[in-house]
C-alpha positions as CSV (number, residue, x, y, z in Angstrom):
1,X,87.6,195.5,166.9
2,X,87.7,192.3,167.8
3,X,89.3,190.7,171.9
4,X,91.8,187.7,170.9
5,X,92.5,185.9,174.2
6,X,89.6,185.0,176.4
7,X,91.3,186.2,179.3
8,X,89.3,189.5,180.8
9,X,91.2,192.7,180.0
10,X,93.2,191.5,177.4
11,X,92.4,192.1,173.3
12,X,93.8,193.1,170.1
13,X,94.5,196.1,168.5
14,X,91.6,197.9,167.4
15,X,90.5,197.7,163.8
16,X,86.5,199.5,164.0
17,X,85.4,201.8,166.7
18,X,84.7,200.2,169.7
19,X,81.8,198.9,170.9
20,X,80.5,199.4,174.9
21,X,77.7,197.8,176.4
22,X,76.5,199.3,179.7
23,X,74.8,197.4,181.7
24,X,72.6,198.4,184.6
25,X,69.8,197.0,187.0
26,X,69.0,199.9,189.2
27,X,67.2,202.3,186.8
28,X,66.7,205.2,189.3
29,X,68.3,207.8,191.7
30,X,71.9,208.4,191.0
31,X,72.7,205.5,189.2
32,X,70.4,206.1,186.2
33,X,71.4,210.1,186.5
34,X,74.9,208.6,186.1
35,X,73.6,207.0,182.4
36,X,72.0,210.0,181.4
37,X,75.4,211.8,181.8
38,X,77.2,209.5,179.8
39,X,74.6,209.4,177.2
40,X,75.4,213.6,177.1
41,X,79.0,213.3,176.9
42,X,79.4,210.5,174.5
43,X,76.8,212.4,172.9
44,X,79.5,213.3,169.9
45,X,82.1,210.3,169.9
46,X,82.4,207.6,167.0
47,X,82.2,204.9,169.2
48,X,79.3,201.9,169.1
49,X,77.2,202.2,172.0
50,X,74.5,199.6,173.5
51,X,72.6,200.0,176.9
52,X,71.1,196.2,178.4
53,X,68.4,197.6,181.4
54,X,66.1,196.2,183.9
55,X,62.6,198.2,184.4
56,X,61.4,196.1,187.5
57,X,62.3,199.5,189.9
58,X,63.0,202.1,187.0
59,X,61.8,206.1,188.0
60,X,60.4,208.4,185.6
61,X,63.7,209.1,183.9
62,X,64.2,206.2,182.2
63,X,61.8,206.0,179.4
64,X,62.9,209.6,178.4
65,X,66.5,208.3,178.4
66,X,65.5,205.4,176.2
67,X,64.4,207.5,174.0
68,X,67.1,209.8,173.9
69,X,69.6,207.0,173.3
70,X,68.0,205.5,170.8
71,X,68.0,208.8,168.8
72,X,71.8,209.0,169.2
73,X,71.8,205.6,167.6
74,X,72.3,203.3,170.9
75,X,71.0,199.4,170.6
76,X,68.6,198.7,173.4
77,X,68.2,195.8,175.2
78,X,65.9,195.3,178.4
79,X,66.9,192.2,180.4
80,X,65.0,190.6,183.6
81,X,67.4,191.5,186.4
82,X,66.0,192.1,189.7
83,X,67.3,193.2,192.9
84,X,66.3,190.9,195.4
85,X,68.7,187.7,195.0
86,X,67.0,184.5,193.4
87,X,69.2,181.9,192.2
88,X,66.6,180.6,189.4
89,X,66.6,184.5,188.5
90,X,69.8,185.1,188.5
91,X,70.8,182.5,186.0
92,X,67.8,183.4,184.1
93,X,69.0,187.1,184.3
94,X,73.1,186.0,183.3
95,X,71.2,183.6,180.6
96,X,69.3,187.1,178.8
97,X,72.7,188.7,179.2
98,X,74.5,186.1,177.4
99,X,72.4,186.5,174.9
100,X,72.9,190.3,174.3
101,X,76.7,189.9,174.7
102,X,76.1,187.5,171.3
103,X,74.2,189.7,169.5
104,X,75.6,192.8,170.0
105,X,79.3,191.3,170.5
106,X,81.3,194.5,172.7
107,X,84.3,194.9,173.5
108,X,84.1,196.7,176.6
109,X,81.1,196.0,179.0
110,X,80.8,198.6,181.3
111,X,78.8,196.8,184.6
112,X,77.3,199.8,186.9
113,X,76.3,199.2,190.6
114,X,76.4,196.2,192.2
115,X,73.5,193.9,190.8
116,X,74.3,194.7,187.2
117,X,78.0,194.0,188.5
118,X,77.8,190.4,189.1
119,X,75.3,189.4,186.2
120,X,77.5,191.4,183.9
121,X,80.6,189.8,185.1
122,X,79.6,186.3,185.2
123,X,77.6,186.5,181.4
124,X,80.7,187.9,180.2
125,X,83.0,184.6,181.1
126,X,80.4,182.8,179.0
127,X,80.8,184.1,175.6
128,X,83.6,184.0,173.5
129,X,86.0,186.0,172.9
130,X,85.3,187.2,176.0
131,X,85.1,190.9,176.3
132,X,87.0,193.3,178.6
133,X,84.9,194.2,181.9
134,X,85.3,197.6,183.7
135,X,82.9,198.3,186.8
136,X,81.7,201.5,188.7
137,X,80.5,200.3,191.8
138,X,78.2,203.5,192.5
139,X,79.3,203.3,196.3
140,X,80.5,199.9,198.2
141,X,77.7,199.0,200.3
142,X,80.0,197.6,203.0
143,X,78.9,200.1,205.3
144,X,75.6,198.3,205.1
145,X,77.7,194.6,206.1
146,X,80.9,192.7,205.9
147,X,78.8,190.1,203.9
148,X,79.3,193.6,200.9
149,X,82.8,193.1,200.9
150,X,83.4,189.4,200.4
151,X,81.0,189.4,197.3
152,X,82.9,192.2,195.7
153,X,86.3,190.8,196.6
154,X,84.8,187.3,195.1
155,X,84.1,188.5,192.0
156,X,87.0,191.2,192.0
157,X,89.1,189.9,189.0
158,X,86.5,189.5,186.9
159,X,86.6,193.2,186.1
160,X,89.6,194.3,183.7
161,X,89.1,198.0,185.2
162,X,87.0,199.9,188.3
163,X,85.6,203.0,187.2
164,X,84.7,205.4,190.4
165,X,83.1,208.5,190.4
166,X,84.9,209.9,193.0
167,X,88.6,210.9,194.4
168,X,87.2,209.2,197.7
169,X,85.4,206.3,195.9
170,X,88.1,204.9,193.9
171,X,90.8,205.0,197.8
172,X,87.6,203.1,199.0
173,X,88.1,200.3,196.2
174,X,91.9,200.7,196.5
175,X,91.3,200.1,200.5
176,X,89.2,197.3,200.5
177,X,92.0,195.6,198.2
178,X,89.2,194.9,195.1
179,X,92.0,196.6,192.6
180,X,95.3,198.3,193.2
181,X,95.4,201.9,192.3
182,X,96.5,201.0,188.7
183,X,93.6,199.4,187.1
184,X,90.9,202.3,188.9
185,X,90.1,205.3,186.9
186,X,88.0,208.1,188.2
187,X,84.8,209.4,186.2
188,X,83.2,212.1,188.3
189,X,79.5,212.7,186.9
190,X,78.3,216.0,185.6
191,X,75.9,219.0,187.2
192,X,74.9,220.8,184.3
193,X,75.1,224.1,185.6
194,X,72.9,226.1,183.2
195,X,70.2,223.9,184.3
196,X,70.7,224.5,187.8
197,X,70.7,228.2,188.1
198,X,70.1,230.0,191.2
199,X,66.7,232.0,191.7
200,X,67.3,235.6,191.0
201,X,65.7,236.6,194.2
202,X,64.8,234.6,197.1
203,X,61.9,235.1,199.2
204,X,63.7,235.9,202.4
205,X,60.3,237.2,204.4
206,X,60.2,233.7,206.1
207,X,63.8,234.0,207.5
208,X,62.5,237.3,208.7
209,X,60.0,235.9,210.7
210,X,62.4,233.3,211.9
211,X,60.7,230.7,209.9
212,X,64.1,228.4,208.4
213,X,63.4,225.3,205.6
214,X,65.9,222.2,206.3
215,X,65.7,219.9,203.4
216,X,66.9,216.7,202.6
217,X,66.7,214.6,199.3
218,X,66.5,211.0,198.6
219,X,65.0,207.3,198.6
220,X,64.0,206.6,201.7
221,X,66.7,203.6,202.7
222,X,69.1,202.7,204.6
223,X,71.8,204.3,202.6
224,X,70.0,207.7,202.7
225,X,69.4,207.1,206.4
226,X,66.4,209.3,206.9
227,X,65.6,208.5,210.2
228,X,68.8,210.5,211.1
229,X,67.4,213.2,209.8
230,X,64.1,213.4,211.7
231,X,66.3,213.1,214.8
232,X,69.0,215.7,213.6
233,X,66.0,218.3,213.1
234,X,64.3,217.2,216.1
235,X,67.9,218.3,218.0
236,X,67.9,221.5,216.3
237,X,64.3,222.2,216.9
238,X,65.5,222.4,220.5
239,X,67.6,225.2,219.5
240,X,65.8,227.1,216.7
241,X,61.7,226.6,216.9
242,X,60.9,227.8,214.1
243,X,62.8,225.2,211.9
244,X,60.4,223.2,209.5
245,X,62.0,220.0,208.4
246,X,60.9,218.7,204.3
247,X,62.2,215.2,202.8
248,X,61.7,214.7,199.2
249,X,61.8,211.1,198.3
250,X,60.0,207.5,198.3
251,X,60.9,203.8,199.4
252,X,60.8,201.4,202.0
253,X,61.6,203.4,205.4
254,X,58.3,205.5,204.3
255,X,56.3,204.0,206.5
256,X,58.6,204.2,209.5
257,X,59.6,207.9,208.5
258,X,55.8,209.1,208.4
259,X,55.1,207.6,212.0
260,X,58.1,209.2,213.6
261,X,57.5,212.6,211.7
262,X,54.0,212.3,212.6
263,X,54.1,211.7,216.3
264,X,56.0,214.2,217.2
265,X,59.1,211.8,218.6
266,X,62.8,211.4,217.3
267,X,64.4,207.9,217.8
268,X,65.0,209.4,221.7
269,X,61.9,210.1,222.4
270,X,62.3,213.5,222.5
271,X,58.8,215.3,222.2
272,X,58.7,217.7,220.1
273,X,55.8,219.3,218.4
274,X,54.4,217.5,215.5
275,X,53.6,218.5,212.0
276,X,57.1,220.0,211.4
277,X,58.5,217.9,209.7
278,X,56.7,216.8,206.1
279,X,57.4,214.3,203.5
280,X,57.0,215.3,199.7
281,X,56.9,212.5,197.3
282,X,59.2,211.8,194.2
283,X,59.4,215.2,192.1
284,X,60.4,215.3,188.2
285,X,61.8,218.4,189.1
286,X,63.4,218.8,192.3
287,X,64.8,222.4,191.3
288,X,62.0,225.0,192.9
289,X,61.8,222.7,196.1
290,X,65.7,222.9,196.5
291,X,65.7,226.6,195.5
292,X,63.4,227.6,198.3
293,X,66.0,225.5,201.1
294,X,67.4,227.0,203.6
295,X,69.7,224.7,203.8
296,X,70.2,220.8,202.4
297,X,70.8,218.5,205.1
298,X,72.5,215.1,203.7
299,X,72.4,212.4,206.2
300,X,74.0,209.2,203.9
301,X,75.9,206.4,205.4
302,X,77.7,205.9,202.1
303,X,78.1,207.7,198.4
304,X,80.0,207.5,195.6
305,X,79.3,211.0,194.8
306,X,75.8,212.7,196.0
307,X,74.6,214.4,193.1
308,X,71.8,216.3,195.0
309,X,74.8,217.7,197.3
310,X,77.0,219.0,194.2
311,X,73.0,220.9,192.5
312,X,72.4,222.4,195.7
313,X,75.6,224.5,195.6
314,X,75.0,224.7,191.7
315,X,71.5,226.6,193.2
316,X,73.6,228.6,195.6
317,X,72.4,226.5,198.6
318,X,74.4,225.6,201.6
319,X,74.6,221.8,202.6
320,X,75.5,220.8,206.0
321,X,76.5,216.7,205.1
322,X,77.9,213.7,206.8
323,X,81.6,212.9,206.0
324,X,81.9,210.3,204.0
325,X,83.2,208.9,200.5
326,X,81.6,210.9,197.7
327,X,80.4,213.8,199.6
328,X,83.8,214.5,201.0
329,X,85.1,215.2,197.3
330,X,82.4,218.1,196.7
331,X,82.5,220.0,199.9
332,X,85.9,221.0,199.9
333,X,88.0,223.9,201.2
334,X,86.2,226.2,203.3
335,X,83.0,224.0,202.7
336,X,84.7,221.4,203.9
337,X,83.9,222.0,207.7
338,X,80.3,222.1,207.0
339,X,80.4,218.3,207.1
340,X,80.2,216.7,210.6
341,X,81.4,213.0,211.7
342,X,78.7,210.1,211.1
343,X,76.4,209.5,213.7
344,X,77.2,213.0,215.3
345,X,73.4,214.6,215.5
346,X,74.5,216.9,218.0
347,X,77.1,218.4,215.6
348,X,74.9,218.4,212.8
349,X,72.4,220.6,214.7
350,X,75.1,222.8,215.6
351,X,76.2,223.3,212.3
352,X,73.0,223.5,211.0
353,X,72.7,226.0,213.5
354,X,75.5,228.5,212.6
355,X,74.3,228.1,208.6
356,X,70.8,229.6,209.3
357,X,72.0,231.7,211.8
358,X,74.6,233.4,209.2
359,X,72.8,233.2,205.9
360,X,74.5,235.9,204.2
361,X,77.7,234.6,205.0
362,X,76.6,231.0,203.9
363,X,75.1,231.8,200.7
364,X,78.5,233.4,200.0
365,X,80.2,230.2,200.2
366,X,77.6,228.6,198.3
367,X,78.2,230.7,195.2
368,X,81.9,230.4,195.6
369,X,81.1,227.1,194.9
370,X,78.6,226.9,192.5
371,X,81.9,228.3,190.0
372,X,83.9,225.7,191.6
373,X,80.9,222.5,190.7
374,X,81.0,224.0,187.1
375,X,84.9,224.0,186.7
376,X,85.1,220.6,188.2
377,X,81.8,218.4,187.0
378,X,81.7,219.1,183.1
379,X,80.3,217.1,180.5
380,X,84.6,218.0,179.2
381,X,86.2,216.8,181.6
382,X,83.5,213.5,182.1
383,X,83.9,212.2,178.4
384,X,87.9,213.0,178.3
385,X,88.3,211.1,181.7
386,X,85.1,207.8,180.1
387,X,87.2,207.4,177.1
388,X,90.9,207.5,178.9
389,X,89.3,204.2,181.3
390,X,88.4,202.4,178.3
391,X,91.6,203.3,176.5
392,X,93.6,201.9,179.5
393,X,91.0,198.5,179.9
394,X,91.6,198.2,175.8
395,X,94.8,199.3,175.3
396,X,92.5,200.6,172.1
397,X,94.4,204.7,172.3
398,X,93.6,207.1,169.9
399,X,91.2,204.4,167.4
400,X,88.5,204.7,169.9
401,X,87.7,208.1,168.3
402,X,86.1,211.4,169.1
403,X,84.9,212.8,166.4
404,X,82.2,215.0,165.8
405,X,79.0,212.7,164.4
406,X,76.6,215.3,163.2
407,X,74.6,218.2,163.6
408,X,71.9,215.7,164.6
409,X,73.8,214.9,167.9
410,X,73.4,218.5,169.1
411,X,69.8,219.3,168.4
412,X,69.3,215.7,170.0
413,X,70.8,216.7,173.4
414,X,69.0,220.3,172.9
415,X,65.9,218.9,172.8
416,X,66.9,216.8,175.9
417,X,68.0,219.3,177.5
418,X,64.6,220.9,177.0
419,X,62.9,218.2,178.5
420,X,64.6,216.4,181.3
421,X,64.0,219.1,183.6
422,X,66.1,218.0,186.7
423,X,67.0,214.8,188.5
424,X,64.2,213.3,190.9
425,X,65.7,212.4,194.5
426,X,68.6,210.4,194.3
């Protein structure tokens, strides 16, 4: 299939099964888990599939993914993108794009996060026909800065479609005015929930002893905001003693985070005894760690989902959570009021508090909801809801295709499945 006009959005009817480029600069954390779940459930459709990637600050995942991707038949294409804005690197970076828009000539590139969302957007005005654009943001970082927002809504029309992973996400984009409710589809990711099976018996003879685990998960910016958490335990060490505090993750705050964990102090000045709070670095497999939690403690200024929120409950694990996009669209119901207003340490202790202080009752609603992450986040529902986005950017209906490939596809993603283990932080 072929795009007529040169206008973004707009193309022919189909006539071949249609060809998708993703394109994506941050190969890590939730972004790159977001990949590997399309990879799974396109895993048996008839549609052409390429994949251009950056490797400058790729995690462990990605060269398993490669691999996996180029079994089901994907074209690969690494490109120079980095994320700290050059201008000489960023034409160099649109310039490689170009290039693999030429060769491998899609119809629909699908642009994730925000980097990737501006090269792919601008190398995709420069080749003709010009091929329809649909973006997933992977959270607006206008939390971060108003300076967020006028990039996006510069470059806002340059996507034919937004693609959020989230309820909450996609009123964000709708909010902001970068598309009107019309032209954004929601995609929520997958939790694969055989993977992520609770322990048959937990080792409850540290609760006993009033011994409690608080955990959090992530890269260690801004976004994650893990200095919130040191202060947040640090409040709720006041109250409970015995509350040791674990963060699983890497990047540029580490430094800052291992001074304030190691001195004893919370961004108050609170002194409190030090040592109880420890930082584990990246983990392949984040599921025994998570599995031993008391309770997972998610301090983000901003999501567009928060996968490691949605695999705790999978693991029957409470999460006490700031309210915000993403999060917001897992904790629901009765869940709902374990999430406490940004900023708010003192009601993050508290509900902290009443979790460890009830565990039987909190585990309860953890399982409750483990049945409601498997109804809701299936590889199903994912794929049904991918290929309705790029029918509506396409107008390309039922030629897209969903058939069955072969045999091959499964044992592929069985073997995957045998050796991805689980996400690192996010």
């Amino acid at each position: 299939m072929r795009i007529a006009s040169a206008a973004v959005g707009e193309v022919s009817a189909p006539s071949s099964p249609l060809r998708v480029l993703h394109v994506l600069e941050a190969t890590l954390g939730g972004t790159l888990r977001y990949m590997e779940n399309i990879a799974q459930c396109l895993g048996g459709t008839d549609l052409c599939l390429g994949f251009a990637y950056a490797t400058a600050r790729a995690d462990s995942r990605l060269d398993p993914l490669l691999t996996r991707l180029e079994d089901q038949g994907w074209k690969l294409y690494p490109v120079s993108m980095h994320r700290e804005i050059n201008v000489a690197a960023e034409l160099e970076s649109v310039r490689q794009l170009r290039r693999v828009l030429q060769k491998f000539r899609p119809d629909v590139v699908h642009c994730h996060s925000s980097k990737a969302g501006v090269l792919g957007r601008v190398a995709s005005l420069l080749v003709r026909p010009s091929p329809a654009v649909v973006y997933s943001p992977h959270a607006l970082a206008i939390p971060l800065g108003r300076k967020y927002l006028y990039i996006e809504r510069l470059l806002r029309k340059l996507a034919g479609r937004f693609i959020a992973v989230s309820d909450s996400e996609a009123g964000d984009i709708v909010h902001y005015q970068l598309a009107p409710s019309d032209r954004v589809s929601v995609v929520y990711p997958l939790i694969d929930c055989d993977d992520f099976k609770p322990p048959a018996n937990r080792d409850a003879s540290a609760r006993a002893a009033g011994r409690f685990s608080v955990m959090g998960v992530g890269r260690l910016t801004a976004q994650k905001d893990p200095l919130r958490f040191i202060a947040i335990v640090r409040r709720l060490q006041e109250m409970m003693p015995g509350v040791e505090g674990v963060w699983i993750g890497d990047g540029e705050l580490r430094e800052t985070f291992e001074q304030l964990a190691a001195t004893g102090r919370d961004t108050e000045s609170r002194s409190i005894r030090p040592g109880s709070i420890h930082l584990i670095p990246w983990q392949q497999d984040i599921r025994p760690f998570l599995s031993a939690a008391d309770v997972l403690l998610s301090t983000s200024r901003y999501e567009s989902f928060g996968y490691m929120v949605a695999e705790a409950l999978a693991l029957e694990v409470p999460v006490v959570a700031s309210r915000i996009s993403g999060t917001s669209d897992i904790l629901i119901g009765e869940l709902a009021g374990n999430m406490y207003g940004p900023g708010d340490d003192a009601e993050a202790a508290d509900l902290l508090k009443r979790v460890l202080e009830d565990p039987a009752r909190s585990r309860q609603w953890a399982a409750s909801a483990r049945a409601t992450v498997r109804e809701r986040f299936n590889a199903r529902s994912m794929r049904a809801a991918l290929l309705d986005a790029y029918s509506r950017t396409t107008g390309a209906g039922s030629r897209m295709g969903a058939r069955t490939k072969t045999s091959r596809t499964s044992a592929i993603d069985r073997r995957w499945a045998s050796q991805k283990g689980s996400t690192v932080a996010e």
